[in-house]
FIKOLZA-1660 file (N, C-alpha, C; in steps of 0.1 Angstrom, whole numbers, plus 5000, padded with zeros to 4 digits):
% residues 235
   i   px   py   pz ch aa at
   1 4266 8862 9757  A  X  N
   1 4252 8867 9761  A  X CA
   1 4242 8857 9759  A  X  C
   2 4231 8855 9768  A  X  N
   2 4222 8847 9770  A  X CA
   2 4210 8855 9770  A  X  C
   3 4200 8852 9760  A  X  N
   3 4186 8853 9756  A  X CA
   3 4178 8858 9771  A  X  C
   4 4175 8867 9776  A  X  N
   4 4167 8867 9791  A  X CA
   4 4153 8866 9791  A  X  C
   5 4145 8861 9793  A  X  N
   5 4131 8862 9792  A  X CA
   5 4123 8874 9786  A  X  C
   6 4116 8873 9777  A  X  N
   6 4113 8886 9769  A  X CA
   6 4101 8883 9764  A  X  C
   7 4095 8891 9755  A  X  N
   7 4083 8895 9747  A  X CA
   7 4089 8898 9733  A  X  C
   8 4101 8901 9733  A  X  N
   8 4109 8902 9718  A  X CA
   8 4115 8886 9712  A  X  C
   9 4111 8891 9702  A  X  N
   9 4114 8876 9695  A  X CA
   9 4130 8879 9697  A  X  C
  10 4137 8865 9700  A  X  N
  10 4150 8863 9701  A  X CA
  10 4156 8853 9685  A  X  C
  11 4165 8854 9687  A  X  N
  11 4175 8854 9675  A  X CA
  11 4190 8846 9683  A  X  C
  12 4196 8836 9672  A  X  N
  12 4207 8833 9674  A  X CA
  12 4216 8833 9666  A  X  C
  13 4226 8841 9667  A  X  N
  13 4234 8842 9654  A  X CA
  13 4246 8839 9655  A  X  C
  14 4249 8826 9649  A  X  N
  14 4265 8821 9650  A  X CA
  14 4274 8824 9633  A  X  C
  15 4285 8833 9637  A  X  N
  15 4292 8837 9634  A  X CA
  15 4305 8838 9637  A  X  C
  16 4314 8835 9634  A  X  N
  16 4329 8837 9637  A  X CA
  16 4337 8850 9629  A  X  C
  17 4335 8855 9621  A  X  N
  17 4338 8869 9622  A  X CA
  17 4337 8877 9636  A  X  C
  18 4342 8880 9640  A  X  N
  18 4337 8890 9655  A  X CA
  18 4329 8901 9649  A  X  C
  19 4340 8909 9640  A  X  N
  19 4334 8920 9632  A  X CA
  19 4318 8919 9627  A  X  C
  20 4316 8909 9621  A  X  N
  20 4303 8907 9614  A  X CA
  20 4293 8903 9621  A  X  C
  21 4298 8893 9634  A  X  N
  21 4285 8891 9646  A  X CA
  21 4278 8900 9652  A  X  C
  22 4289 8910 9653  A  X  N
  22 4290 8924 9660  A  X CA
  22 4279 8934 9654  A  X  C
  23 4283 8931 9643  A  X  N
  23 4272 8945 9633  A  X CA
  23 4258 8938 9633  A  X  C
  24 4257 8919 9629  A  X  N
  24 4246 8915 9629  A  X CA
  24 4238 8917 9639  A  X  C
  25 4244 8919 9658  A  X  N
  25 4237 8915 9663  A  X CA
  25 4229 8930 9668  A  X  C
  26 4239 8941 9666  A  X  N
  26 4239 8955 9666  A  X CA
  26 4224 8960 9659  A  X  C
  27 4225 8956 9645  A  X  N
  27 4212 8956 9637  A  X CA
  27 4200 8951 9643  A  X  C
  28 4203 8937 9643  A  X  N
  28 4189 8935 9650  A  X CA
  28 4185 8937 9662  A  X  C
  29 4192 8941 9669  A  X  N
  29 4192 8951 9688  A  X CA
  29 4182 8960 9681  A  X  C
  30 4189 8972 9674  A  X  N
  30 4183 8980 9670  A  X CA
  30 4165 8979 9660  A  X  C
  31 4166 8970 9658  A  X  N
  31 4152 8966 9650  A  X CA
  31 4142 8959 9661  A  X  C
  32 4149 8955 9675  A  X  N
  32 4139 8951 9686  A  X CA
  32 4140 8940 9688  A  X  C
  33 4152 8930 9685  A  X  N
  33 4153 8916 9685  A  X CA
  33 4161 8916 9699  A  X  C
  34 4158 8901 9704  A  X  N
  34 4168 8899 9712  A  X CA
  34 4176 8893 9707  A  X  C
  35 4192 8893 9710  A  X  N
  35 4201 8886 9705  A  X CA
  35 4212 8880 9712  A  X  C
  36 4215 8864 9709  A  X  N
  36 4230 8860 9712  A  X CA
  36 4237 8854 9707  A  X  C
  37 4255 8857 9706  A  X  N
  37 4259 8858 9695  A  X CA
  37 4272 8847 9701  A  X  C
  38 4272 8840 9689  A  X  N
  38 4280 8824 9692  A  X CA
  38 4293 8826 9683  A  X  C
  39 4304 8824 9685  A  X  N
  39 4317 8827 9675  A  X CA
  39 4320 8810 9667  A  X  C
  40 4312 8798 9671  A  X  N
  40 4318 8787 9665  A  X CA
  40 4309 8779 9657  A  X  C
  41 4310 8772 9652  A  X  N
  41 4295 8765 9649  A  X CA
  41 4292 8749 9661  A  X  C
  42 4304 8748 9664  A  X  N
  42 4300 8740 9679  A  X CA
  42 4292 8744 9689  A  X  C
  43 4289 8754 9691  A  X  N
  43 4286 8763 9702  A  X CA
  43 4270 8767 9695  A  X  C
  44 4272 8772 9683  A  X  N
  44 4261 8775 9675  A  X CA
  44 4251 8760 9673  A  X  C
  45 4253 8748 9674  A  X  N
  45 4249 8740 9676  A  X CA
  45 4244 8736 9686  A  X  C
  46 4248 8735 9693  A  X  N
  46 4244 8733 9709  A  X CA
  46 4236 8740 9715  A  X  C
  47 4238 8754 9714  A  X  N
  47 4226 8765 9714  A  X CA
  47 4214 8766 9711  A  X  C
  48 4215 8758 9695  A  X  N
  48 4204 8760 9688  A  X CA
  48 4195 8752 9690  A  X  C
  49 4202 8735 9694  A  X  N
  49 4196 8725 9701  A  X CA
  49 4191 8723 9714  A  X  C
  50 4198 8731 9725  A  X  N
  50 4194 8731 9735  A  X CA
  50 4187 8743 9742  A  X  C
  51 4190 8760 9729  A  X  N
  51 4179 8766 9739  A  X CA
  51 4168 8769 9729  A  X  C
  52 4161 8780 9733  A  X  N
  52 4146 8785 9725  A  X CA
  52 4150 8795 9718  A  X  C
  53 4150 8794 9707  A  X  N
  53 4150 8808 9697  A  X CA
  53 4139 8806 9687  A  X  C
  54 4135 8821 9687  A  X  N
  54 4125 8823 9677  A  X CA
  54 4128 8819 9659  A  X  C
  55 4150 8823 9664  A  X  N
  55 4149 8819 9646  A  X CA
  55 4165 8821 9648  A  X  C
  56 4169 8820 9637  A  X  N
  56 4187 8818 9638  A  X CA
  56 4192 8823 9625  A  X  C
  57 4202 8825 9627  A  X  N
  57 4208 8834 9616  A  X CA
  57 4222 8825 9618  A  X  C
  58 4223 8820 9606  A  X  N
  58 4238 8806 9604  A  X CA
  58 4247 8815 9597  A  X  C
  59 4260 8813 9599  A  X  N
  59 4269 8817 9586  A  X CA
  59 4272 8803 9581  A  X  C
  60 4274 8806 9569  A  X  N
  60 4277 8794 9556  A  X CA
  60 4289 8785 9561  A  X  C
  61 4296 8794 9559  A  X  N
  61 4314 8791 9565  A  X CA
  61 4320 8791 9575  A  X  C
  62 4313 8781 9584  A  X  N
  62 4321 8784 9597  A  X CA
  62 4337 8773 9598  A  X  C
  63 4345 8778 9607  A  X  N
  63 4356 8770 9603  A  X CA
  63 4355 8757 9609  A  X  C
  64 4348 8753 9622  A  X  N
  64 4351 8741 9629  A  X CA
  64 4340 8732 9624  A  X  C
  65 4326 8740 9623  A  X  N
  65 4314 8729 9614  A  X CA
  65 4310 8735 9607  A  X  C
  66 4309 8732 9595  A  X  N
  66 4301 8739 9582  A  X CA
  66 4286 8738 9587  A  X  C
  67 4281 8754 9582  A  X  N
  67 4273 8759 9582  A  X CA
  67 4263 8754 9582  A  X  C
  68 4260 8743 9565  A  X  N
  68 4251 8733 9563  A  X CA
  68 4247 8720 9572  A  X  C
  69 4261 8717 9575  A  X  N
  69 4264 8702 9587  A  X CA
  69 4253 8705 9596  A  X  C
  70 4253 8722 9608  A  X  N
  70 4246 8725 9611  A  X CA
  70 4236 8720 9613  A  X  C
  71 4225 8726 9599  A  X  N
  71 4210 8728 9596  A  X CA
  71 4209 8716 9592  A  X  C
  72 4216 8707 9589  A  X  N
  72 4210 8693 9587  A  X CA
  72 4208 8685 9597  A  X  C
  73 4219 8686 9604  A  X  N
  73 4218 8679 9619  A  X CA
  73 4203 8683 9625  A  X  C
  74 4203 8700 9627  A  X  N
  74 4191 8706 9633  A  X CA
  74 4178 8692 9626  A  X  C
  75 4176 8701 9614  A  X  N
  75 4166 8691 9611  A  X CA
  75 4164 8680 9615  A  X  C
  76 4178 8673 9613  A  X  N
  76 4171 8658 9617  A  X CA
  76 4172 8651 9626  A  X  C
  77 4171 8659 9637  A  X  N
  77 4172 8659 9652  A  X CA
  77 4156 8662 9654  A  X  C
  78 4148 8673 9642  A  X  N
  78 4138 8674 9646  A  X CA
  78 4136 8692 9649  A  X  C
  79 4143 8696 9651  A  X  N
  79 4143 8712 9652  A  X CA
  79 4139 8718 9643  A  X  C
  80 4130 8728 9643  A  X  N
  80 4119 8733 9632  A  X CA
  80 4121 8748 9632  A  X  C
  81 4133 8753 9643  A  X  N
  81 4134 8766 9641  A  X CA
  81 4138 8770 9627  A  X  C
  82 4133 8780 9624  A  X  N
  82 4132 8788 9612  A  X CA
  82 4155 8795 9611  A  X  C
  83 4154 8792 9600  A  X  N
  83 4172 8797 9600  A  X CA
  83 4175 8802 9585  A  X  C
  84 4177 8812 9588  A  X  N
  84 4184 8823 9579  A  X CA
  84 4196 8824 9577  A  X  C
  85 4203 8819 9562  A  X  N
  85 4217 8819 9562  A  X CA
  85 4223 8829 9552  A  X  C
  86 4234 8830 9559  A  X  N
  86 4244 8843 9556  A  X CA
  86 4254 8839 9552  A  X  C
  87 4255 8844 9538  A  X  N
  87 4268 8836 9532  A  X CA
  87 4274 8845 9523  A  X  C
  88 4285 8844 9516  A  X  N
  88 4295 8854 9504  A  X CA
  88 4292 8843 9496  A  X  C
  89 4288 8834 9495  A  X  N
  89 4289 8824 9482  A  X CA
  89 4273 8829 9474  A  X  C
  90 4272 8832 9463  A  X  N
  90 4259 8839 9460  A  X CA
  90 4255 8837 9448  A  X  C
  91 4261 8819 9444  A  X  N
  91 4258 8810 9431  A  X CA
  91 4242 8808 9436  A  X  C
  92 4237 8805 9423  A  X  N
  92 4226 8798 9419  A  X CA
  92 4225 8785 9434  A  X  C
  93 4233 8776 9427  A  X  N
  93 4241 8762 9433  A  X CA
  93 4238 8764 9449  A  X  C
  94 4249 8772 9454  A  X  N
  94 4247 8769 9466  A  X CA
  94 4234 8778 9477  A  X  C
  95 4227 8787 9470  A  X  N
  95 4216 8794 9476  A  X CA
  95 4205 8777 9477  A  X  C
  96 4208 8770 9466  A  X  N
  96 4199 8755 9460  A  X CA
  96 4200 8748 9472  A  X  C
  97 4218 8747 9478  A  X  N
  97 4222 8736 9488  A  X CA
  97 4216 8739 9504  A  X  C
  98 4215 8757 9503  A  X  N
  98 4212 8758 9517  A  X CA
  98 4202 8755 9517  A  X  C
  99 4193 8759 9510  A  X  N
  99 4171 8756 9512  A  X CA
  99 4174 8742 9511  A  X  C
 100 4180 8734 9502  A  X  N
 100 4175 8722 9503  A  X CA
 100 4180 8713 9519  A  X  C
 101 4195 8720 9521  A  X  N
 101 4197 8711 9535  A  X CA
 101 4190 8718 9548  A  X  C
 102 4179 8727 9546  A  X  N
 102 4169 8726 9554  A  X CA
 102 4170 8742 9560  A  X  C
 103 4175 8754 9552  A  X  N
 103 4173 8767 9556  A  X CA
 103 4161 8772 9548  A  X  C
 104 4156 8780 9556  A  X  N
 104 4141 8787 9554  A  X CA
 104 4147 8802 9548  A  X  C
 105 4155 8805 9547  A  X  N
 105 4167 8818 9539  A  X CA
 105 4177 8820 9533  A  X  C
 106 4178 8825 9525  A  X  N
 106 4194 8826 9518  A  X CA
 106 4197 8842 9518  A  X  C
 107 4204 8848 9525  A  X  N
 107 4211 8863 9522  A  X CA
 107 4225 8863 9521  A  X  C
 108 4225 8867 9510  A  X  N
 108 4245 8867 9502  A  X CA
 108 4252 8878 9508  A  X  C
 109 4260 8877 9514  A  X  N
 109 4271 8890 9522  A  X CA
 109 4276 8898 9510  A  X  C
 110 4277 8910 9512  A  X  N
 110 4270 8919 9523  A  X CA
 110 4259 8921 9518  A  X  C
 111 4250 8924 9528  A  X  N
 111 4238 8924 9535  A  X CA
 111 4237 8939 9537  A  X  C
 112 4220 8940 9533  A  X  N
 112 4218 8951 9542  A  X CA
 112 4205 8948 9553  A  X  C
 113 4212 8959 9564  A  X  N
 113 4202 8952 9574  A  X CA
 113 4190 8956 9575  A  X  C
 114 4180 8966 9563  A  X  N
 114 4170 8967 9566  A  X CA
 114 4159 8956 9556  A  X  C
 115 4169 8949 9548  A  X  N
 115 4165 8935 9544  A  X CA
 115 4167 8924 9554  A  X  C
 116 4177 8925 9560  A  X  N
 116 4177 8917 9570  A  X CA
 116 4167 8913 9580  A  X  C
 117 4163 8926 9583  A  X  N
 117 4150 8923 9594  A  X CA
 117 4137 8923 9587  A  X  C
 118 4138 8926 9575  A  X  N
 118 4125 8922 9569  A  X CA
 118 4126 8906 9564  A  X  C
 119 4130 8897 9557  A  X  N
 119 4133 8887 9559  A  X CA
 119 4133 8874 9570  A  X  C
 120 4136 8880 9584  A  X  N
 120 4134 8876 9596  A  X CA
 120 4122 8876 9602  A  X  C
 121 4112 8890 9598  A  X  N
 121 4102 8892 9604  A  X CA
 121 4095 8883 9596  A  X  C
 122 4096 8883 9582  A  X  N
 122 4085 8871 9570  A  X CA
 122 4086 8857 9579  A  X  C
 123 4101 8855 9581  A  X  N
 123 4101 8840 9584  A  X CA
 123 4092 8839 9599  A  X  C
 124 4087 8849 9607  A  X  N
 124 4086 8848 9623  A  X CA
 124 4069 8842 9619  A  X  C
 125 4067 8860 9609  A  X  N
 125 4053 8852 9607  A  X CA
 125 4046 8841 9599  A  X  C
 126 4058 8838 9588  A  X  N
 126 4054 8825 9586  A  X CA
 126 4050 8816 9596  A  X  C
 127 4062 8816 9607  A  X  N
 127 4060 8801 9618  A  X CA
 127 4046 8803 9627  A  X  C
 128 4044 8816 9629  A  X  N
 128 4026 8822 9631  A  X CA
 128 4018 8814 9625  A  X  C
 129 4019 8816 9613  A  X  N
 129 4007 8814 9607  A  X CA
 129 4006 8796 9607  A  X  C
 130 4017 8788 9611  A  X  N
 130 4016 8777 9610  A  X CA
 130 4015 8775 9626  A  X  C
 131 4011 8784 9634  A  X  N
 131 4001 8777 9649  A  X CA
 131 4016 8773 9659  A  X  C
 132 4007 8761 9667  A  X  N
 132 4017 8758 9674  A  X CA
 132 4027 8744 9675  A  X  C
 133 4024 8742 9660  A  X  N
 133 4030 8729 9655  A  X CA
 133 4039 8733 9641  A  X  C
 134 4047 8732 9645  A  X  N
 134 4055 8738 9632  A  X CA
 134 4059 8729 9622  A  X  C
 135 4057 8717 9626  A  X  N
 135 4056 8708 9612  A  X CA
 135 4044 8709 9602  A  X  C
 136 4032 8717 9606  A  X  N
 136 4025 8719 9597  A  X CA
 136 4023 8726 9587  A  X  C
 137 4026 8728 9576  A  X  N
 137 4027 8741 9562  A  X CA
 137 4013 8747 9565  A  X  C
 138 4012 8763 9562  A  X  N
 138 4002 8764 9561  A  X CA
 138 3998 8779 9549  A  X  C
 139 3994 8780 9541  A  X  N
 139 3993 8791 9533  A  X CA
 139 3975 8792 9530  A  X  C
 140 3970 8804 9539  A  X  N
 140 3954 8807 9537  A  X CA
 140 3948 8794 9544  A  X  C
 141 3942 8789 9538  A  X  N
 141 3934 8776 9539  A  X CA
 141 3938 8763 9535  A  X  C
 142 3951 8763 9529  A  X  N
 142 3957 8748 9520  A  X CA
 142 3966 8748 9534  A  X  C
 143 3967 8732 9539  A  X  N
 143 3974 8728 9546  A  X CA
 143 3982 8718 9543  A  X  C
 144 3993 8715 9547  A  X  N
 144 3999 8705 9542  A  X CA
 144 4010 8696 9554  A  X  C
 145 4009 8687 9557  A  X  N
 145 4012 8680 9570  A  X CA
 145 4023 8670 9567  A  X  C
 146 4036 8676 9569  A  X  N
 146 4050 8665 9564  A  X CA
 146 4047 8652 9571  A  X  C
 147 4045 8647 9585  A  X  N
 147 4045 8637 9592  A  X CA
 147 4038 8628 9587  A  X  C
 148 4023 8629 9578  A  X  N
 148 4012 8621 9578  A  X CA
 148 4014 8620 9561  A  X  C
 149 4017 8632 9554  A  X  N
 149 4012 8636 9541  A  X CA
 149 4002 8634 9534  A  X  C
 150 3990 8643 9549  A  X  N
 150 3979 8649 9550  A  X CA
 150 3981 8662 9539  A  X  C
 151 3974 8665 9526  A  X  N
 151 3969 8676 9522  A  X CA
 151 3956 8680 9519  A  X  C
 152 3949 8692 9526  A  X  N
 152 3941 8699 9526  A  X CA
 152 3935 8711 9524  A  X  C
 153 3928 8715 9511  A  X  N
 153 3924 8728 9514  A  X CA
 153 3902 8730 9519  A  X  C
 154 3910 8743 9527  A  X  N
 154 3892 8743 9538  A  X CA
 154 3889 8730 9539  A  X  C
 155 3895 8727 9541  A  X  N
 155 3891 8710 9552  A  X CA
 155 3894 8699 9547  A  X  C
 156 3890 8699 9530  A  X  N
 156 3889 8693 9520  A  X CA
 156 3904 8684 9515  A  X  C
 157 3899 8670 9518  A  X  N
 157 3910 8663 9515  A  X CA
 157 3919 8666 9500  A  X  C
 158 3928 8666 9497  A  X  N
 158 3933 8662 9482  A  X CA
 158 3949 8652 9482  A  X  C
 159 3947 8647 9469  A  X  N
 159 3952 8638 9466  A  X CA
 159 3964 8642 9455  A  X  C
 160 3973 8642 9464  A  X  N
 160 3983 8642 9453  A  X CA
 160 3992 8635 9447  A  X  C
 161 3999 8634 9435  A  X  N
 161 4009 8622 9431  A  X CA
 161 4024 8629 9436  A  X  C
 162 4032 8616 9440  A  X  N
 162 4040 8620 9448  A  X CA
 162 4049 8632 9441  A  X  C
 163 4055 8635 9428  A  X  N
 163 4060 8647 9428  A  X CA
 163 4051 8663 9428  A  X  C
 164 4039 8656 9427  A  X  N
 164 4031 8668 9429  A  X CA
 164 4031 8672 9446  A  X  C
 165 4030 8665 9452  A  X  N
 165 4035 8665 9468  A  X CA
 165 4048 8671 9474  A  X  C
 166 4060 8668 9469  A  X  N
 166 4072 8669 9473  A  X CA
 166 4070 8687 9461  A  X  C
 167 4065 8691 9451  A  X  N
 167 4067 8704 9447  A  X CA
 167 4057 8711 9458  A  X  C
 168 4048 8707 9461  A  X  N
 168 4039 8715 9469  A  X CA
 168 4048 8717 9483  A  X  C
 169 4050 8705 9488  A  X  N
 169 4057 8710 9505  A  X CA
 169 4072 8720 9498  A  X  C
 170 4077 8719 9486  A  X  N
 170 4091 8724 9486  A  X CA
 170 4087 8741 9486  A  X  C
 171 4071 8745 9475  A  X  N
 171 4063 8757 9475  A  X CA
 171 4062 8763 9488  A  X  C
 172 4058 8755 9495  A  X  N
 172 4053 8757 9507  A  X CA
 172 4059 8762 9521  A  X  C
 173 4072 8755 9516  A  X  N
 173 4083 8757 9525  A  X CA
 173 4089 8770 9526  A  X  C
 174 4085 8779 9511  A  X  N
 174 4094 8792 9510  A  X CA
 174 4079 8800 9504  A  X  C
 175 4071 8799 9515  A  X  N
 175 4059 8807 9510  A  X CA
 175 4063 8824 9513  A  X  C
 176 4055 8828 9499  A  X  N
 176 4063 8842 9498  A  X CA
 176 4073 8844 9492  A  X  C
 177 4081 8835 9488  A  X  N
 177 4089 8832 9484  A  X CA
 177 4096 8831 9464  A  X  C
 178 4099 8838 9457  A  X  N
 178 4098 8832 9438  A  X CA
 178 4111 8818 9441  A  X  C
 179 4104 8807 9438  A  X  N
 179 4112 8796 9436  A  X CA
 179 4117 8797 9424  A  X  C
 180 4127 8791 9417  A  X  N
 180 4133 8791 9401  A  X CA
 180 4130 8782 9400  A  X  C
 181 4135 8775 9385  A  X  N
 181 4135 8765 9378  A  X CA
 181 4143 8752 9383  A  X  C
 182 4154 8762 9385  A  X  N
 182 4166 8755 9388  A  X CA
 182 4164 8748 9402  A  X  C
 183 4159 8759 9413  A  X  N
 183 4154 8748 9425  A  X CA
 183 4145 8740 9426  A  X  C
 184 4135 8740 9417  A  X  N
 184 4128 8730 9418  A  X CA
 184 4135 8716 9410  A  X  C
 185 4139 8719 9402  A  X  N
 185 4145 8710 9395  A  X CA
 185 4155 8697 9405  A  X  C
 186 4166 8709 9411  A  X  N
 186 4175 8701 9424  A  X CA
 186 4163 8697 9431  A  X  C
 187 4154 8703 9436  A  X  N
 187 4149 8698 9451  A  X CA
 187 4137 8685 9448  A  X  C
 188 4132 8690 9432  A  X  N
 188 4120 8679 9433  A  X CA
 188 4124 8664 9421  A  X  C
 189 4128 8667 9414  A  X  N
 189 4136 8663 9402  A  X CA
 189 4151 8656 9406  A  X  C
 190 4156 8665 9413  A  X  N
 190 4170 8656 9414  A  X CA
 190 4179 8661 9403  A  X  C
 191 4173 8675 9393  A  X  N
 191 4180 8677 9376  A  X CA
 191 4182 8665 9368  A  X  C
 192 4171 8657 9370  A  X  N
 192 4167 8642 9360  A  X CA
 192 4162 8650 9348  A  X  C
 193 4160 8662 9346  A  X  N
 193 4152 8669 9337  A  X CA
 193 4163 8681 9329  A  X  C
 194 4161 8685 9317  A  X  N
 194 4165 8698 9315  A  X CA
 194 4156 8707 9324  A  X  C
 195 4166 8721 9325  A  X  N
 195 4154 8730 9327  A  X CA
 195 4146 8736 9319  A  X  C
 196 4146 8734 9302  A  X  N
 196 4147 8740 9294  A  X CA
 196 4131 8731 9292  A  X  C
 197 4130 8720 9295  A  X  N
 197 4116 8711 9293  A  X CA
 197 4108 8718 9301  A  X  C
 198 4092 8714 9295  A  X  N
 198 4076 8718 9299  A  X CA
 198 4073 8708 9315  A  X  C
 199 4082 8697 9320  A  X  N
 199 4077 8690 9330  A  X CA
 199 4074 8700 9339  A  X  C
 200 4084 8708 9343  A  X  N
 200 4082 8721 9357  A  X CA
 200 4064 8724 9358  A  X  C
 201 4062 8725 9343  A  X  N
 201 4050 8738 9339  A  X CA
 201 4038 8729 9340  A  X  C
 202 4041 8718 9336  A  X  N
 202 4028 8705 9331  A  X CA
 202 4024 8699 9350  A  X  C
 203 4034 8701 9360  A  X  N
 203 4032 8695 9370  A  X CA
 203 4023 8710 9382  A  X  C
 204 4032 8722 9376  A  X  N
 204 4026 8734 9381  A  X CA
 204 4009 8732 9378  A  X  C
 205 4006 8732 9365  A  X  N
 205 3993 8730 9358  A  X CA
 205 3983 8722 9369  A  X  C
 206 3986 8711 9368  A  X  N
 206 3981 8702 9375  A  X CA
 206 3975 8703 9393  A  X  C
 207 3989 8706 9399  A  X  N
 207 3991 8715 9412  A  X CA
 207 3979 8727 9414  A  X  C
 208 3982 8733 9406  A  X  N
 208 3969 8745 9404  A  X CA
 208 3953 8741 9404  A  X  C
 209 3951 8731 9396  A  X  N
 209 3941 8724 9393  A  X CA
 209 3933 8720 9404  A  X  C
 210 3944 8706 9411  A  X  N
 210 3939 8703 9427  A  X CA
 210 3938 8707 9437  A  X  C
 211 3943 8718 9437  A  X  N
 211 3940 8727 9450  A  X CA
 211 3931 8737 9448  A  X  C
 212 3925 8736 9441  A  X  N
 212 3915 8748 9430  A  X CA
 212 3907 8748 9445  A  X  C
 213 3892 8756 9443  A  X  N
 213 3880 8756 9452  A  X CA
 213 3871 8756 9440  A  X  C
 214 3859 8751 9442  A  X  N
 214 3849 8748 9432  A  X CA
 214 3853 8753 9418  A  X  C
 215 3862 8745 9415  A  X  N
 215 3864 8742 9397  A  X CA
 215 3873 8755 9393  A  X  C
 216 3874 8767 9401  A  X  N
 216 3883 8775 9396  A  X CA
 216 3897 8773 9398  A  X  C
 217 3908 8774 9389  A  X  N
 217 3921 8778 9391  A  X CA
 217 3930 8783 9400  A  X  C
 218 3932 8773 9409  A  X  N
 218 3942 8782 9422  A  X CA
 218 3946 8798 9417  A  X  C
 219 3948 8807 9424  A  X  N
 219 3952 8818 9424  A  X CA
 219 3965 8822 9434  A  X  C
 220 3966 8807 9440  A  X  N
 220 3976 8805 9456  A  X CA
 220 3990 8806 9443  A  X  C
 221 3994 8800 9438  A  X  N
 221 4009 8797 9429  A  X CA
 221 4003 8807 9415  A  X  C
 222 4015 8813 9416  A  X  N
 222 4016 8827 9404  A  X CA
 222 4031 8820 9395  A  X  C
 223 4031 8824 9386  A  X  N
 223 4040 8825 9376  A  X CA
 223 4050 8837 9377  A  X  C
 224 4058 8839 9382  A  X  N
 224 4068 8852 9380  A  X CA
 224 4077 8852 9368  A  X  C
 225 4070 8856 9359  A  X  N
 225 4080 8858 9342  A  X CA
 225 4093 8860 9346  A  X  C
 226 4101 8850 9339  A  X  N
 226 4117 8848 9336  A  X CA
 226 4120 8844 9349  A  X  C
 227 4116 8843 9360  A  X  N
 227 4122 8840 9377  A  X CA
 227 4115 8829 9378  A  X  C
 228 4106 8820 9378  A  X  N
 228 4102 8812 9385  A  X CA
 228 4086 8810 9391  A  X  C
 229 4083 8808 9402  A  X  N
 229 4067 8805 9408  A  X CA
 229 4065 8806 9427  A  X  C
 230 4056 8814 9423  A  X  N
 230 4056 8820 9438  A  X CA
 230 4043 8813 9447  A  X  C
 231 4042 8809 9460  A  X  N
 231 4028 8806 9461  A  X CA
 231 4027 8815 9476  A  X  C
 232 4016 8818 9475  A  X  N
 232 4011 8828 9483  A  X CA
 232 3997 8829 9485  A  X  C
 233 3990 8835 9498  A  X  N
 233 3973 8838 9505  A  X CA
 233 3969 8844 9491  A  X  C
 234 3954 8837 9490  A  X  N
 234 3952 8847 9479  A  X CA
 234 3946 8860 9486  A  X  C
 235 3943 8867 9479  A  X  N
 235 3940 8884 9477  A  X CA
 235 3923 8882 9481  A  X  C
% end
């Protein structure tokens, strides 16, 4: 099946289960998506590189190219579609490996699909809210520009030191999102750190600080007790 010209956001979802493509793409039919559904990750590649989709739905495990191989390639080819991965593996660890090798989702099988389409929809309007350049981060008025590492809030230049940078685009990247300890640690740190040390919290501090608006305390990045830090439009 091939995507036909629409007004509904389309979707690609490579899967090799039949059974499981089948229900995935069933669900989102029914939720108003358009959908086409790829059985290999060769195919799922090719697809994703050569047509238009609004957003993709990867499985982890595919037999002929892993899942990840995928979204890395994507990436660094330059592809900015938004991708939502589906996986049975539902460690800490590897939820860490898919955001870091370049997925905008992690949902652990089984799934339900009225998470499912909520999840998809957050990611659609994320890519909204970031216009018509998708390399751009954007949350409220803080901007943040991978190509240049331009950061700005309401217009207003700011300066950040480079892991204050690399935690902000990693924030940024899963806005709406509670990051852990543990991912920031892999994604900005490299786990050069315990998690159990103040660095996470002393760098949060600071992050807050700079992106402030006349001298008050960001309100954009929240603390989620025992889970981690969320950044989000403020209220």
């Amino acid at each position: 099946m091939v995507c036909p010209p629409s007004s509904k956001p389309c979707v690609l979802v490579v899967e090799d289960d039949d059974c499981a493509r089948l229900e995935v793409s069933a669900a989102l039919e029914d939720f108003g998506f358009e959908v086409e559904g790829v059985p290999t990750g060769f195919q799922g590649l090719l697809r994703a590189t050569n047509g238009t989709f609004d957003a993709v739905v990867l499985d982890r495990m595919l037999p002929d190219i892993d899942g990840l191989s995928i979204l890395s390639t994507l990436r660094n080819i330059g592809k900015q579609t938004p991708v939502l991965i589906l996986s049975a593996l539902d460690a800490v660890d590897e939820r860490v490996r898919g955001l870091r090798a370049g997925g905008d989702d992690y949902v652990v099988k089984p799934f339900d699909a009225l998470e499912l389409n909520a999840r998809l929809n957050a990611l659609l309007r994320r890519r909204s809210l970031n216009g018509n350049d998708p390399a751009l981060l954007c949350v409220d008025d803080l901007t943040l520009d991978p190509t240049t590492g331009d950061v700005r809030r309401a217009g207003q230049a700011i300066d950040l030191k480079p892991r204050e940078y690399k935690l902000l685009e990693f924030m940024m990247r899963h806005v709406g999102q509670v990051v852990t300890r543990t991912m920031l640690l892999e994604a900005v740190w490299n786990y050069h750190f315990n998690a159990n040390t103040n660095v996470i919290d002393m760098h949060i501090s600071n992050l807050r600080r700079k992106i402030s608006l006349n001298g008050q305390t960001s309100a954009m990045i929240t603390t989620v007790r025992n889970a981690g830090y969320i950044i989000h439009a403020c209220a």
